[in-house]
N, C-alpha and C positions, 0 to 999 in steps of 0.2 A: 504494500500500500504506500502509497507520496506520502510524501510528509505532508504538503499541503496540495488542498485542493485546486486543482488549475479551474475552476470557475470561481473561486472564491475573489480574486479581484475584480471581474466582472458584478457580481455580485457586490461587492462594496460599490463599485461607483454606481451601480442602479438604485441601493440603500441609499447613499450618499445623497444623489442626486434628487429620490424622490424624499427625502425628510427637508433638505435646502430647500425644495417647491413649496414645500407644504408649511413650513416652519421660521422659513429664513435661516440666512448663512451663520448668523451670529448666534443665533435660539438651535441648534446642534452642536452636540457632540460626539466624540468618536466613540463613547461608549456605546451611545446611541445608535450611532451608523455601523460599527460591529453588532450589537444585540438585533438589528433589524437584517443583517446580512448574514446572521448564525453563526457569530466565532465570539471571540472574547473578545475584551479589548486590547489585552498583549497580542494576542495573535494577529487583530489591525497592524501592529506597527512592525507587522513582517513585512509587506504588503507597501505600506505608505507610511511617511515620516511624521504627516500630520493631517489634519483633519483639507487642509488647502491643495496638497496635494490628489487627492483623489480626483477632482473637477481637470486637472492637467496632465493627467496617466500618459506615458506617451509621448509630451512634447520635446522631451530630450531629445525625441529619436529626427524632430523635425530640420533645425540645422544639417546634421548630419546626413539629410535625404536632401536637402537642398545643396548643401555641396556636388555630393555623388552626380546628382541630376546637371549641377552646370558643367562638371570637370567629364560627364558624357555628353554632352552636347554636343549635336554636328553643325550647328548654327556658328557663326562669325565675329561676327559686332558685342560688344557686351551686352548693349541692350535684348539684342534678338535673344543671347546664350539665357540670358538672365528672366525673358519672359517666358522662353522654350523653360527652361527649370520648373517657373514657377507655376505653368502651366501643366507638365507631369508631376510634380507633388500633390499640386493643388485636388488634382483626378483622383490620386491616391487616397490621400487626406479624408474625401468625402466619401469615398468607399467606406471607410471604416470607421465612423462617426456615427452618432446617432443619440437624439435628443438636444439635438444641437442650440433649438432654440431656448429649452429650460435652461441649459447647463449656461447661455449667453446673460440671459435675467437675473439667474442666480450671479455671477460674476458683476454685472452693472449693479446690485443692489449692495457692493461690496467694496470698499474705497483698500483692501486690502486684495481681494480678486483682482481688481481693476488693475494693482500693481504687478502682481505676481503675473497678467496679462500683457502686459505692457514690457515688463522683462525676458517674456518667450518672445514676440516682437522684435525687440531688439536683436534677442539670438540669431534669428532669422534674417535679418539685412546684419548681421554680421558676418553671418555664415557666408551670404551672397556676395558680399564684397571683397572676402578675402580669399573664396575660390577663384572671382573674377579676376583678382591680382595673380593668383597661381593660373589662371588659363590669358594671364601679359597684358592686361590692361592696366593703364596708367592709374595710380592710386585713386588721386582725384576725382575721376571718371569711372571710376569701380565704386566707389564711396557713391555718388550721387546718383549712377542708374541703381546700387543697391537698395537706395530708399525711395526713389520711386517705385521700382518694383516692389519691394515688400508694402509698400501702403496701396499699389494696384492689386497685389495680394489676397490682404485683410479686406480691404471694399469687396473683391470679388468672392471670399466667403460669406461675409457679412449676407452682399444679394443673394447669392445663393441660398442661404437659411432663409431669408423674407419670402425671395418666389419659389424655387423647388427648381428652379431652370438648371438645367446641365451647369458646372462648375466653368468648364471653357467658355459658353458663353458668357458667362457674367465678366467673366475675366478683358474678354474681348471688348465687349461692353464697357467696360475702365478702363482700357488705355485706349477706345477712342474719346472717352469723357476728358480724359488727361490732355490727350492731345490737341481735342479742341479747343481746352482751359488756357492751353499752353501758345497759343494763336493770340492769347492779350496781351504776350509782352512785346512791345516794338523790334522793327530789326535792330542787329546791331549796328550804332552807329559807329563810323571811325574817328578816332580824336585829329 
């Protein structure tokens, strides 16, 4: 017999997630989200370090899929590498997701989620920029198509959660929005 159950983390984040809907993020605890997911509370912290991580299972792994995805890229340009990437994670991502929109409420109702949100973000246009330097793009120019693409990104999960439309289009969707936004700054002019 396992030592531990392999649906048992599944299992906590469905606990997790439906006591946060029901209760709010701050009115739970992990005694709570163990005793509603059938283990103890020690046994929770095999599993997850704290009651915040449960809502994030997973995110570790998304830098590291954003890499892999630029440094395979058949695409050229940074930009293109960087939307091709973010565009096969993205597909990925949404495969294997689900409850997307509770697990989002519960996060927004949370100025501590919001953070712990905000710091996987980050990883992610970190991740993107420092592949794009490892596949010779000038720093500069690695640093600033990586945060527009990561913020083309999050908008194009975000739509995704509100309409249910394929993940690529929503994607496709924001960087024409981008690009049209991007038509209000004058040309350059020369000094």
């Amino acid at each position: 017999m396992a030592r531990w159950d392999p649906g048992t983390e599944d299992r906590l984040r469905q606990a997790a997630l439906d006591l946060f809907t029901e209760r709010g993020y701050d009115d739970v605890t992990v005694t709570q989200i163990a005793e509603r997911a059938g283990i103890t509370r020690r046994s929770y912290f095999r599993y997850f370090p704290d009651k915040r991580e449960v809502l994030f299972a997973g995110a570790e792994q998304l830098p590291l899929a954003i890499t892999e995805a630029v440094l395979a890229s058949a695409e050229q340009s940074p930009p293109a590498i960087a939307l091709d990437a973010a565009r096969r994670v993205g597909a990925l991502l949404v495969e294997r997701v689900d409850r997307t929109a509770e697990r989002r409420a519960v996060i927004a109702s949370s100025p501590e989620l919001q953070e712990r949100e905000r710091t996987k973000a980050a990883a992610i246009t970190t991740a993107l920029c420092d592949a794009l330097v490892e596949r010779g793009a000038a720093v500069d120019e690695a640093r600033l198509v990586a945060r527009l693409v990561a913020v083309c990104f999050q908008e194009a999960l975000e739509r995704w959660i509100d309409t249910g439309v394929d993940f690529e289009s929503c994607l496709d969707l924001v960087v024409a929005s981008v690009r049209s936004a991007a038509e209000v700054f004058p040309p350059q002019v020369s000094p």
